[in-house]
PLY file of the C-alpha trace (Angstrom):
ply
format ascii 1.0
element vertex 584
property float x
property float y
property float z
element edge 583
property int vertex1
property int vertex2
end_header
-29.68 4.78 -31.02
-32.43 7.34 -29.10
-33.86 8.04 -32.63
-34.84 4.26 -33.22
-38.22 3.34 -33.47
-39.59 2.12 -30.52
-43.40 1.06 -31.62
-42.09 -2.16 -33.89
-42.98 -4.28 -31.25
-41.33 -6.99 -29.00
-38.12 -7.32 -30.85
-37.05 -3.56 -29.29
-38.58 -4.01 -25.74
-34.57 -4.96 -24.59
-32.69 -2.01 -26.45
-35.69 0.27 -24.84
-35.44 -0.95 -21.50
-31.43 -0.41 -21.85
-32.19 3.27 -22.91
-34.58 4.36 -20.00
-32.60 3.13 -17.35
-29.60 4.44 -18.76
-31.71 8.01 -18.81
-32.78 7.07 -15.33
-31.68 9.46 -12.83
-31.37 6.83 -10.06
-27.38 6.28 -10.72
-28.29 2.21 -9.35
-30.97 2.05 -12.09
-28.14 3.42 -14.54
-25.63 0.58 -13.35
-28.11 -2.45 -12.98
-28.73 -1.48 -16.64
-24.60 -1.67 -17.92
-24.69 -4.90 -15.57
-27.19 -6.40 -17.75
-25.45 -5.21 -21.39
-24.14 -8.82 -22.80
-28.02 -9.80 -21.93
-29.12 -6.98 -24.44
-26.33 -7.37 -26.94
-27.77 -10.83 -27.21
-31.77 -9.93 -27.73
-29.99 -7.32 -29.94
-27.80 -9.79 -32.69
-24.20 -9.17 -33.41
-25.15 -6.77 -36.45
-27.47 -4.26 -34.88
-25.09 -4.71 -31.16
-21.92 -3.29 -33.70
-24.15 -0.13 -35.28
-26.55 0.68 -32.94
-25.22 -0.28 -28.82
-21.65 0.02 -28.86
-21.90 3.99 -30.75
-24.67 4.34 -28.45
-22.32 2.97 -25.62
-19.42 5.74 -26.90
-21.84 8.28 -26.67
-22.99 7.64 -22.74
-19.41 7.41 -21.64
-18.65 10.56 -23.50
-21.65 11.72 -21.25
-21.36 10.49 -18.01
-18.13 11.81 -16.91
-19.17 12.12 -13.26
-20.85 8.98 -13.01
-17.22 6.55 -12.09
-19.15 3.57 -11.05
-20.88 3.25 -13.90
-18.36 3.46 -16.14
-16.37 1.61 -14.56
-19.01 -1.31 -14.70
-19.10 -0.62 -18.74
-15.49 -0.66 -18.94
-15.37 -4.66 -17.32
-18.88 -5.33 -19.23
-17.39 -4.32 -22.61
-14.41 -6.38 -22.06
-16.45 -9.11 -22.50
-18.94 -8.26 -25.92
-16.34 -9.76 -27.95
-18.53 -13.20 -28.81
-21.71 -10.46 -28.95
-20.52 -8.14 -31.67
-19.62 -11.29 -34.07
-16.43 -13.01 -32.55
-12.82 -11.82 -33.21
-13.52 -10.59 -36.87
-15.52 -7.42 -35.47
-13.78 -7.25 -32.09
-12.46 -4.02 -33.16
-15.57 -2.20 -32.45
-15.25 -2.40 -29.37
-12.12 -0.17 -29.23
-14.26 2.49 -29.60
-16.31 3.37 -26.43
-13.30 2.13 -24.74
-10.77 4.46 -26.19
-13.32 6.71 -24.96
-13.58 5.18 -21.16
-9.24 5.43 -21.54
-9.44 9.10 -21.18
-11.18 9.31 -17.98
-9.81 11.11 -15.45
-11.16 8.30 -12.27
-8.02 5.83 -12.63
-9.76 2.69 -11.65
-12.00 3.30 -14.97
-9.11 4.02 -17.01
-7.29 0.77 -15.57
-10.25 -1.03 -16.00
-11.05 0.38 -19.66
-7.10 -0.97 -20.49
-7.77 -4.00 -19.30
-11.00 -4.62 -21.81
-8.62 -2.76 -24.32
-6.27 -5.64 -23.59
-8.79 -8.47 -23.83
-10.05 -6.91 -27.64
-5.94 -6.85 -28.92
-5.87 -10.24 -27.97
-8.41 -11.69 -30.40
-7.16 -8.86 -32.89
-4.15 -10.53 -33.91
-2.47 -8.81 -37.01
-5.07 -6.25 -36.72
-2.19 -3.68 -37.30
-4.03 -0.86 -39.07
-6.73 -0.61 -36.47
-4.23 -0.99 -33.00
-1.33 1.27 -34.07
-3.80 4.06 -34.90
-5.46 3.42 -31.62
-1.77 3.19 -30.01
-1.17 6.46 -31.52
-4.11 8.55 -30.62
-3.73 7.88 -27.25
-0.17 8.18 -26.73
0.32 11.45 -28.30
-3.20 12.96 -27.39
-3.95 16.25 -25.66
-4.97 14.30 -22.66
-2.61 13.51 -20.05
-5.02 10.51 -19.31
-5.02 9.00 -22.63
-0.83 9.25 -22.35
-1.38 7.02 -19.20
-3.76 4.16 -20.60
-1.30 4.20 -23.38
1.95 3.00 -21.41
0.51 -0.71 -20.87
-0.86 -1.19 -24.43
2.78 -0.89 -25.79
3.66 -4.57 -24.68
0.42 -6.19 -25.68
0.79 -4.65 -29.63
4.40 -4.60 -30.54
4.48 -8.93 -31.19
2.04 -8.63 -33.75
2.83 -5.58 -35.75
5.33 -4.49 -38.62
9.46 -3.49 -38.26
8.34 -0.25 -39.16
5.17 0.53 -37.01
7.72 -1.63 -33.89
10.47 1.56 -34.88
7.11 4.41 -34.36
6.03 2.49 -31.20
9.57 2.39 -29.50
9.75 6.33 -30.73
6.46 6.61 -28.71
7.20 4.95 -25.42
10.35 7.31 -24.96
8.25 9.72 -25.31
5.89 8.76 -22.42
9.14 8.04 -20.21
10.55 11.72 -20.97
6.87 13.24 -20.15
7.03 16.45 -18.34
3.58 15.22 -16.22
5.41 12.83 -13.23
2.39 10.87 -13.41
2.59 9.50 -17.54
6.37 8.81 -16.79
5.39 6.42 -13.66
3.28 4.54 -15.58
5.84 4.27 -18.63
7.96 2.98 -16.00
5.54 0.46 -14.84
5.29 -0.51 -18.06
9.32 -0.45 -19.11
9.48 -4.69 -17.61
6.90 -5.78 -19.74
7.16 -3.82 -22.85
11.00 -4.92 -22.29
10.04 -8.92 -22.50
8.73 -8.16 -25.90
11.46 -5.85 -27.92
14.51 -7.70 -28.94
17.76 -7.81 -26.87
19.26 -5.24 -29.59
16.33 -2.53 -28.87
16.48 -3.76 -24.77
20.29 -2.92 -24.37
20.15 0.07 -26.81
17.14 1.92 -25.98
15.33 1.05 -23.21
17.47 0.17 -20.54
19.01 4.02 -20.79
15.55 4.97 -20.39
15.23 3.01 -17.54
18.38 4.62 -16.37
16.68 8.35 -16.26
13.75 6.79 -15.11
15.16 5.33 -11.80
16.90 9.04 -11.00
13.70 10.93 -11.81
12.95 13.85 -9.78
10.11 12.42 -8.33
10.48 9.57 -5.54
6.96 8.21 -7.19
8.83 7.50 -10.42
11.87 5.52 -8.86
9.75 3.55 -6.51
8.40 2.20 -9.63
11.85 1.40 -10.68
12.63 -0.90 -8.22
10.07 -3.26 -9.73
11.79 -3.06 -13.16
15.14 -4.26 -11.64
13.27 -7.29 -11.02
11.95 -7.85 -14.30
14.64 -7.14 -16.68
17.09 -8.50 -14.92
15.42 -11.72 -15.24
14.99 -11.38 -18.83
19.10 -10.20 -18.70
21.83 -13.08 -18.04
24.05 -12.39 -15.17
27.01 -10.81 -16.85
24.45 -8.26 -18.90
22.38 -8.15 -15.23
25.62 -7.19 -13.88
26.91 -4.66 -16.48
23.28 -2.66 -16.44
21.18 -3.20 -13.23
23.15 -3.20 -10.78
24.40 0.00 -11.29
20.63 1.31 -11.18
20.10 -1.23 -8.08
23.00 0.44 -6.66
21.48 3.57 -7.04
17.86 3.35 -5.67
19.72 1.86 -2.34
21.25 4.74 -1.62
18.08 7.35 -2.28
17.26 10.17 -0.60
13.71 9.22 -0.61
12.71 6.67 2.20
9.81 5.22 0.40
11.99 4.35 -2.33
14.32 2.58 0.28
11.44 0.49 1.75
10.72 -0.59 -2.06
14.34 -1.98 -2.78
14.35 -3.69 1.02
10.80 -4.86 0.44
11.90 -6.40 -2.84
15.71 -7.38 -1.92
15.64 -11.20 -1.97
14.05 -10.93 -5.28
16.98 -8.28 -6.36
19.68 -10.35 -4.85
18.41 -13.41 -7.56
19.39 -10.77 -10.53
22.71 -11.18 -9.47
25.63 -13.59 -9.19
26.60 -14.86 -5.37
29.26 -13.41 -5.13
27.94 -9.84 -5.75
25.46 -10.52 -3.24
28.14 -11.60 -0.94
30.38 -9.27 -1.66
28.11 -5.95 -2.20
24.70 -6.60 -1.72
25.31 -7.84 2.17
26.44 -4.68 3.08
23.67 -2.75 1.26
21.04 -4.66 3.22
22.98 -3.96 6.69
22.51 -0.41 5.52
18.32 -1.18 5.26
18.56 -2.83 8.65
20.35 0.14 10.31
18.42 3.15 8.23
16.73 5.39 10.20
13.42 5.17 9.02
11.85 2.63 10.91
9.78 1.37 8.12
13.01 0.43 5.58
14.56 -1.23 8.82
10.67 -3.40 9.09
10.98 -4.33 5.34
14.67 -5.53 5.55
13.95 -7.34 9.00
11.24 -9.77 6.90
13.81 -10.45 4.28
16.98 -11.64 6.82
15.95 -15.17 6.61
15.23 -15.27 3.21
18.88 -13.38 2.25
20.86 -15.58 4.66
19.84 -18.79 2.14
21.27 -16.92 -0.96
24.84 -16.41 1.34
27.35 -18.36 2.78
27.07 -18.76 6.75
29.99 -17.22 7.31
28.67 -13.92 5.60
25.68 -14.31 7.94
27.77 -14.80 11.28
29.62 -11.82 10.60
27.54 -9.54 8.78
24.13 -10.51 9.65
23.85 -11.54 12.72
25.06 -8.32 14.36
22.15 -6.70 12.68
20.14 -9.20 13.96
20.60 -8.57 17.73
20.54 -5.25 17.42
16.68 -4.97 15.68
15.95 -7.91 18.53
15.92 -4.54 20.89
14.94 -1.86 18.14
13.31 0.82 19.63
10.13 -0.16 17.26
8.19 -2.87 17.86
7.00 -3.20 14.50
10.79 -3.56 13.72
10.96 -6.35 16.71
7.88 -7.94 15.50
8.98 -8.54 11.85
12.59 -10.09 12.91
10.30 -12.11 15.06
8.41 -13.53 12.16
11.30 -14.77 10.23
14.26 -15.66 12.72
13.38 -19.10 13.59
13.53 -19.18 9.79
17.83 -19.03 10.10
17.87 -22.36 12.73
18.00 -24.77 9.26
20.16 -22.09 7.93
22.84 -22.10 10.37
22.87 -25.13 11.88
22.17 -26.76 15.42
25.17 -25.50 17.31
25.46 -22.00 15.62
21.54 -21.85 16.51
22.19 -22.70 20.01
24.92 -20.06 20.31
23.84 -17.23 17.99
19.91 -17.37 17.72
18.36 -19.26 21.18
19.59 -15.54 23.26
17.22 -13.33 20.70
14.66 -16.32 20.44
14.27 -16.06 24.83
14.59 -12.15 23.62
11.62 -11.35 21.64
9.39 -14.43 23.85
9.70 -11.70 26.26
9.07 -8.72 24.27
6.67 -6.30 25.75
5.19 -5.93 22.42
2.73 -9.52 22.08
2.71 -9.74 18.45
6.50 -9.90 18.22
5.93 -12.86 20.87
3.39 -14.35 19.27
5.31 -14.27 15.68
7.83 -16.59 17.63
5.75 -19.07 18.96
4.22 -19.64 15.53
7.49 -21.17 14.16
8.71 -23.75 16.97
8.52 -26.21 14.73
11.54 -25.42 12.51
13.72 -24.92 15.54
13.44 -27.99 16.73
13.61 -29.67 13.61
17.03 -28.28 14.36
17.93 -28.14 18.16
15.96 -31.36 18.84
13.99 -31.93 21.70
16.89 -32.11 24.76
18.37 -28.51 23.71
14.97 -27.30 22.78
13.86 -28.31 26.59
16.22 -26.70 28.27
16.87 -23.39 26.59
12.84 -22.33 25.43
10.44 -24.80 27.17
10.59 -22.22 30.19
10.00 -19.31 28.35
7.29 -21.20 26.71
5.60 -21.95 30.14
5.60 -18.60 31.14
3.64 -17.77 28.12
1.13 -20.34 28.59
-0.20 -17.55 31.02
0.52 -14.46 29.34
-1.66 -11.30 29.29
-2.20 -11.30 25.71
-5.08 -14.41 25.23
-3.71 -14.57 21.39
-0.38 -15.61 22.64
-1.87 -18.12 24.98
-4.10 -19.27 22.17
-0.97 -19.58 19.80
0.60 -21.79 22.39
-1.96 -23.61 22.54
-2.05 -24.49 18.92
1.52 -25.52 19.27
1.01 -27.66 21.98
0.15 -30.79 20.15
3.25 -30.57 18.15
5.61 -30.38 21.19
3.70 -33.19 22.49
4.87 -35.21 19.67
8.36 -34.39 19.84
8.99 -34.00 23.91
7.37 -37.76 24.27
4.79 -38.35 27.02
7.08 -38.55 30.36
8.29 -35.05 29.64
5.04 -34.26 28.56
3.29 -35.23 31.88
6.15 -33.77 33.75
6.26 -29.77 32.15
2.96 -29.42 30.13
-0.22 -31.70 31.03
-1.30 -29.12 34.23
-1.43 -26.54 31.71
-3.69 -27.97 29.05
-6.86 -28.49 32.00
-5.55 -25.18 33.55
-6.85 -23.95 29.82
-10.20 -24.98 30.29
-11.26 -22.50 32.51
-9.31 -19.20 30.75
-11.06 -16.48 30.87
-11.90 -16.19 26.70
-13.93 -18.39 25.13
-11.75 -18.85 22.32
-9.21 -20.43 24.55
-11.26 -22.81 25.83
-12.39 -24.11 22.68
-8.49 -24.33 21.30
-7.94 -26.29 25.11
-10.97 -28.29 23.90
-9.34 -29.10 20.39
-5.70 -29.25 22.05
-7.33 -32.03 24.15
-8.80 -34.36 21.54
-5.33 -34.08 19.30
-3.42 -34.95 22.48
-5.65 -38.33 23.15
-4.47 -39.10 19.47
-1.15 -38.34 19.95
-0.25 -40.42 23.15
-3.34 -42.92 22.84
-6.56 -43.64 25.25
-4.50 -45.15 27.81
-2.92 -41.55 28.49
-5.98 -39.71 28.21
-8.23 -42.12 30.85
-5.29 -41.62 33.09
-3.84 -37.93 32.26
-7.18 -35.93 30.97
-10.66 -37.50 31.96
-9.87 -37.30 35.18
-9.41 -33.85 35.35
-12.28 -33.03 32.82
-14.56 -35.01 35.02
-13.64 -32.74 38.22
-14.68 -29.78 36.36
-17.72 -31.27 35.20
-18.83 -30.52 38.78
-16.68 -27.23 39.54
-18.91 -24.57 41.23
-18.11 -22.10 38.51
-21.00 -22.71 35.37
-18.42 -21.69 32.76
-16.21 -24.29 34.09
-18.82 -27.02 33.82
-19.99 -25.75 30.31
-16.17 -26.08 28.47
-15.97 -29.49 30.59
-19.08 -30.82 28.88
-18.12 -29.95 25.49
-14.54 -31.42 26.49
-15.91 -34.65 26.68
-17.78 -34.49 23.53
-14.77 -33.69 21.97
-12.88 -36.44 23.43
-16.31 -39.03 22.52
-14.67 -39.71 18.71
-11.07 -39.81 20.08
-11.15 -42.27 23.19
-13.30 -44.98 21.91
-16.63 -46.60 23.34
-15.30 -48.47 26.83
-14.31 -45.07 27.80
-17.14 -43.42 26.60
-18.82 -44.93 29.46
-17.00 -43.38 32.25
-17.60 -39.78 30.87
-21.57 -40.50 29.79
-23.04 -40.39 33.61
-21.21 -36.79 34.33
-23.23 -35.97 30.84
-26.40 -36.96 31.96
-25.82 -35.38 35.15
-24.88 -32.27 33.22
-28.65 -32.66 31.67
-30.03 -32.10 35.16
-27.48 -28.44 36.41
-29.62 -25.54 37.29
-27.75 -23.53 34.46
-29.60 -23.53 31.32
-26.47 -23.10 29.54
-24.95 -26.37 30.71
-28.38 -28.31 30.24
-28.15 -27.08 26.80
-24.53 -27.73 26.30
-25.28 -32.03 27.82
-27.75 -31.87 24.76
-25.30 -31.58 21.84
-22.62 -33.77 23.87
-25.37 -36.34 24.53
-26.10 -36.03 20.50
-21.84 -36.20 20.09
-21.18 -39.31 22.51
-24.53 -41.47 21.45
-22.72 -42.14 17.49
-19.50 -44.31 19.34
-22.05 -45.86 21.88
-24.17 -49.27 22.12
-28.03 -49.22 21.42
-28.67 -50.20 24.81
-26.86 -47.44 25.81
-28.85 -44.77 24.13
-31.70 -46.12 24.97
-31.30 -46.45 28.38
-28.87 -43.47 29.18
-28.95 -40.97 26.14
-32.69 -40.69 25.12
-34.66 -40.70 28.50
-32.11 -37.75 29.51
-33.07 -35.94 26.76
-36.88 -36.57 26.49
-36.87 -35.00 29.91
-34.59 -31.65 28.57
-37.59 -31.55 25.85
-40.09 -30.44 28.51
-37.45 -27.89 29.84
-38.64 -24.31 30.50
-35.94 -22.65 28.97
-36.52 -22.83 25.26
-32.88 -23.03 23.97
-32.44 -26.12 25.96
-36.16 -27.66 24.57
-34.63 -27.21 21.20
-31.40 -28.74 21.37
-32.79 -31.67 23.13
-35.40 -32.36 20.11
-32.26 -31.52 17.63
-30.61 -34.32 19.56
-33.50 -36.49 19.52
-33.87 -36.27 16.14
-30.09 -36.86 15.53
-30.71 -40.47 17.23
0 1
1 2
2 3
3 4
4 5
5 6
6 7
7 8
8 9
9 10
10 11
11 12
12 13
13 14
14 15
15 16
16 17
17 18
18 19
19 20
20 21
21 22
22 23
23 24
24 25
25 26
26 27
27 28
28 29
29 30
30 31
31 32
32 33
33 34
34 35
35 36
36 37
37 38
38 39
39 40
40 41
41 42
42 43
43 44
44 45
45 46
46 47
47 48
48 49
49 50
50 51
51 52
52 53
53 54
54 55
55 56
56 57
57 58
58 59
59 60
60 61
61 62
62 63
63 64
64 65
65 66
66 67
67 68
68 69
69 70
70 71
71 72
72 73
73 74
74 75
75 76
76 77
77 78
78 79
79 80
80 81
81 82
82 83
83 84
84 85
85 86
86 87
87 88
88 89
89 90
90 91
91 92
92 93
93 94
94 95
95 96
96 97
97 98
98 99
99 100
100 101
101 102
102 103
103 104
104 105
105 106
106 107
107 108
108 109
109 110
110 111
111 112
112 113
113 114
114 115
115 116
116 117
117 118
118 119
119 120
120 121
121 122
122 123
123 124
124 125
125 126
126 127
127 128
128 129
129 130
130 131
131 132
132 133
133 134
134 135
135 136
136 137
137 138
138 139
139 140
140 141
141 142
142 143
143 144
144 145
145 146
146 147
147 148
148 149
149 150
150 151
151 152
152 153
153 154
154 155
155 156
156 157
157 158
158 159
159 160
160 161
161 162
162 163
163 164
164 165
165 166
166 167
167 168
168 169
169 170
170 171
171 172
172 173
173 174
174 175
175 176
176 177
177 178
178 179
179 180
180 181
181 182
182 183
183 184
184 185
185 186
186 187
187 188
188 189
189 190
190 191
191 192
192 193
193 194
194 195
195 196
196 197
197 198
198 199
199 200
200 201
201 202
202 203
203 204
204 205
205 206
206 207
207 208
208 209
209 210
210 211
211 212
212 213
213 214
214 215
215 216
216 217
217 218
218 219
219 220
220 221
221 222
222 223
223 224
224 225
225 226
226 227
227 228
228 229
229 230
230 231
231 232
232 233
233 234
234 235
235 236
236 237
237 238
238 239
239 240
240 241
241 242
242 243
243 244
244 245
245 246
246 247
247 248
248 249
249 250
250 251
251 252
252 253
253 254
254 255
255 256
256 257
257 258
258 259
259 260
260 261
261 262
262 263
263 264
264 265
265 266
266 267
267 268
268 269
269 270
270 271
271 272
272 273
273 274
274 275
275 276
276 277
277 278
278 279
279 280
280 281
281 282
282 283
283 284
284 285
285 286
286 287
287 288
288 289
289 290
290 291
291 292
292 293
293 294
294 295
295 296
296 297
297 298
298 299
299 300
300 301
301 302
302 303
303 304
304 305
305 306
306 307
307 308
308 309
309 310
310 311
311 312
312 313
313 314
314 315
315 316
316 317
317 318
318 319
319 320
320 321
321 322
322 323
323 324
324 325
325 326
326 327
327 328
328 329
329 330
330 331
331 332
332 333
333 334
334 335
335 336
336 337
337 338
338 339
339 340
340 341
341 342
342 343
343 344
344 345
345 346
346 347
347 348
348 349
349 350
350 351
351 352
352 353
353 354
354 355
355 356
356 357
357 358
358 359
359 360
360 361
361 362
362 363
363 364
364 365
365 366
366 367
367 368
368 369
369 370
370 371
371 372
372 373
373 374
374 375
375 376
376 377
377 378
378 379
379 380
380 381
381 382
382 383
383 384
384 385
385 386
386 387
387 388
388 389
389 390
390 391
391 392
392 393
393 394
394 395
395 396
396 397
397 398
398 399
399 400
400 401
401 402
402 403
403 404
404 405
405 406
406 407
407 408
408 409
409 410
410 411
411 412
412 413
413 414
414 415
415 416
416 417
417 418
418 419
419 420
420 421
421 422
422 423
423 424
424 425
425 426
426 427
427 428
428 429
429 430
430 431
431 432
432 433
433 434
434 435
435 436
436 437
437 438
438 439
439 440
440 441
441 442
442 443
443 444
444 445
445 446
446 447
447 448
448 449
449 450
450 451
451 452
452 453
453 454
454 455
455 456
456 457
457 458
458 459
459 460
460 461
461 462
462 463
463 464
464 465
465 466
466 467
467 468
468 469
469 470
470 471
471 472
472 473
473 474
474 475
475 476
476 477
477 478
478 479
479 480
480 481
481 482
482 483
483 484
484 485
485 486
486 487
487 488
488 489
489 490
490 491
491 492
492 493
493 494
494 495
495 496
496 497
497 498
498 499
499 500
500 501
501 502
502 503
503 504
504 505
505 506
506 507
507 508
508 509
509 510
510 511
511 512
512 513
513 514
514 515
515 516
516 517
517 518
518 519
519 520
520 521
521 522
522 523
523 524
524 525
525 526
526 527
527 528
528 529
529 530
530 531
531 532
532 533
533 534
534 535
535 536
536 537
537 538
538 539
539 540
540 541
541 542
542 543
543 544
544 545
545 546
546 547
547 548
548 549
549 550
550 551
551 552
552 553
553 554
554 555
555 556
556 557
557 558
558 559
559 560
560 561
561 562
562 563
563 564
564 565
565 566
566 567
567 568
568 569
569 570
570 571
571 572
572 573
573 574
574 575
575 576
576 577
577 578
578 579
579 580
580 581
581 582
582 583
């Protein structure tokens, strides 16, 4: 490719430009250039991109071992050459430079270069004399590399190749999974699920599952973690009694490792297991596996079980989770790690439609009033997100008397993203408690929001407001909300005034235009404060309210007030009053 002729004009200008910037020693010059290769391949033609760029292509990424990035962008760019080098007949070019790119060292290139390799075997179909070859070279290479990039391939050739060259491929892949490198038998396990969806059951039950077998009591804790995966996938593609008979036996086994990482695996994956497997063993043996994860002493297997207790209590009976579970339960609600506290938190409310309204009254309300205390605020806040499904359950009476004080109390807690969540919330309660009980526990609360501290809550108290006017109606708001909002319009503190005046441009679209009118003079007003901020702030809720209100209105309210704030000194406030202006 460097010996072509470069003085025959025009027609080479692309293929040159390619070359120097590939010879440029600016490594961004060298990857803009790779970025830009289907452009070239196309300037090129599909004959002269097959002998000339994709050998020359081989030859860089022979060269440019140290340069990861850009051969990582060549692996994903060649990937997609397959209309440039003639369609699917001449795909198989392709394989070359990236049989080259699979035995790089940097493993995101390598993954990357298998996942082009991939793409080119799917337009090769029946291509066996050119993918087994490939196949081969690669699996049995010197390069410990090459062995890895092989391990995926296996499931993405056998369909389309002969009894024969299926018999040399299987011969290959135990090969990979006996591997004395730890590192080629983790990926032959990672590839054992899928490679197993493709053999027949024959091949599954005779040869690969006893691989599998050695693979998930390796030596190394790297290889088993893998494992874990695979009892996932084959014991989907297994029915229950063959599930039974061969996985569980290796699910039993990576329970009870030695290695803790391996432990967190199975609990992170255990709902997932538990669906391998008939009810009953999951009654009967799994349950007491996963009290094991929630009791381990590794803090981190007891987190990863703690998510999946909700999730395993709807593949039991309730009785298995009263007696078994639920024990467990209370005893993470006070775990000495509040990561551990925190992730029960997140999926407990998750067991009220599970167990019922009176079991959840008994059994879960105690370690609900727990962890809304918790010293730690995420496992607090992890509660308050899922109210709802409680008292989809409780209802509103039991729900009222057992968490609506501990819910107060956290309407002023410390930790502004727990106030914040409850104020999220607040509108759904509002819903369900009815506006009596409403006025009675919450309403204080939702002004008392207007002037917190963060910003953030008082734009939620802002929202909150609106979506309350449109759950109880304009007749609550006028007599529950403006009032209040109208006070603070005036409140000594700027900050105060500022969330007020953006309170009632919130409310403008929600309480219609006869009430409109009542909150428009403290706007104009607003127009007029000494604070810049709050002039500014009247601007855009002048511009909010003057949509829902009469011509007349606007013209005798709305745009005198803000041809004044035009001739403002400060300049923010000049231009939001000519935005506004120009809004009318």
């Amino acid at each position: 490719m460097a010996d072509v002729d470069m003085s025959d004009g025009d027609e080479l200008a692309p293929i040159k430009i390619l070359i120097d910037e590939l010879r440029n020693d600016d490594p961004q010059a060298r990857l803009k250039s790779i970025r830009r290769l289907g452009t070239i391949a196309t300037a090129l033609g599909a004959e002269r991109t097959r002998d000339e760029l994709v050998p020359y292509l081989n030859e860089m990424a022979s060269e440019m071992e140290d340069e990861d990035e850009v051969l990582l962008a060549m692996a994903e760019e060649l990937g997609a050459l397959i209309p440039n080098v003639g369609g699917k007949a001449y795909a198989h070019v392709l394989l070359l430079p990236l049989e080259t790119l699979c035995a790089t060292e940097e493993a995101l290139v390598r993954d990357k270069a298998v996942e082009s390799v991939k793409k080119v075997i799917e337009s090769m179909a029946g291509a066996e004399e050119k993918l087994v070859p490939l196949l081969r070279r690669l699996a049995t290479g010197d390069y410990n590399s090459t062995h890895i990039a092989s391990a995926p391939l296996f499931a993405a050739i056998y369909p389309s190749v002969s009894a024969g060259s299926q018999a040399e491929m299987r011969t290959m892949f135990a090969q990979l999974c006996r591997d004395d490198i730890p590192m080629v038998r983790k990926a032959a396990c990672q590839a054992l699920g899928g490679f197993g969806k493709v053999v027949s059951v024959q091949h599954l039950h005779g040869e690969l599952i006893p691989l599998f077998a050695k693979l998930a009591a390796d030596e190394q804790d790297s290889v088993r973690i893998v494992a874990v995966e695979n009892c996932v996938t084959l014991g989907k593609i297994l029915s229950a009694e063959q599930s039974h008979q061969l996985i569980l036996p290796i699910i039993r086994l990576l329970h009870q490792d030695k290695g803790w990482r391996v432990r967190y695996m199975v609990a992170e994956r255990y709902c997932e297991l538990a669906d391998t497997q008939a009810k009953t063993v999951v009654e009967s043996e799994m349950t007491t596996a996963l009290v094991k994860f929630l009791k381990d002493s590794e803090p981190e297997v007891r987190t990863a079980a703690a998510f999946k207790v909700a999730g395993f209590c709807e593949r039991v009976s309730v009785n298995v989770t009263l007696q078994q579970l639920m024990p467990c339960a209370r005893d993470l609600a006070v775990d000495s790690s509040q990561h551990v506290r925190a992730a029960l938190a997140s999926v407990i409310m998750g067991l009220a439609p599970v167990l019922g309204k009176s079991h959840t009254i008994e059994q879960l309300v105690p370690l609900f009033l727990s962890l809304l205390k918790d010293e730690h605020h995420e496992a607090r806040l992890n509660i308050i997100s899922k109210l709802d499904s409680v008292n989809q359950v409780m209802g509103v009476d039991s729900l009222s008397q057992s968490l609506l004080p501990a819910i107060i109390e956290l309407a002023e807690d410390r930790q502004w993203r727990v106030r914040l969540a409850i104020i999220e919330h607040i509108p759904l309660l509002a819903s369900q408690l009815g506006a009596a009980f409403f006025e009675e526990r919450l309403a204080k609360m939702c002004i008392t929001w207007l002037a917190d501290s963060v910003s953030q809550v008082r734009a939620a108290a802002i929202a909150n407001l609106k979506k309350l006017t449109e759950v109880f109606g304009v007749e609550w708001a006028a007599q529950n909300i403006m009032p209040q909002v109208l006070e603070l319009c005036v409140h000594s503190n700027y900050l105060y005034r500022m969330t007020a005046i953006s309170a009632v441009a919130a409310l403008g679209g929600a309480v219609g235009r006869d009430s409109i009118k009542g909150l428009l003079p403290a706007v104009v007003q607003a127009s007029k404060d000494p604070v810049p901020n709050c002039r500014f702030n009247a601007s855009r809720a002048l511009q909010a309210l003057a949509p829902y209100m009469e011509g007349s209105a606007v013209d005798r309210q709305i745009r005198p007030a803000l041809q004044t704030l035009t001739g403002d000194d400060d300049p923010d406030v000049q231009f939001f009053a000519r935005t506004a202006l120009k809004a009318l």
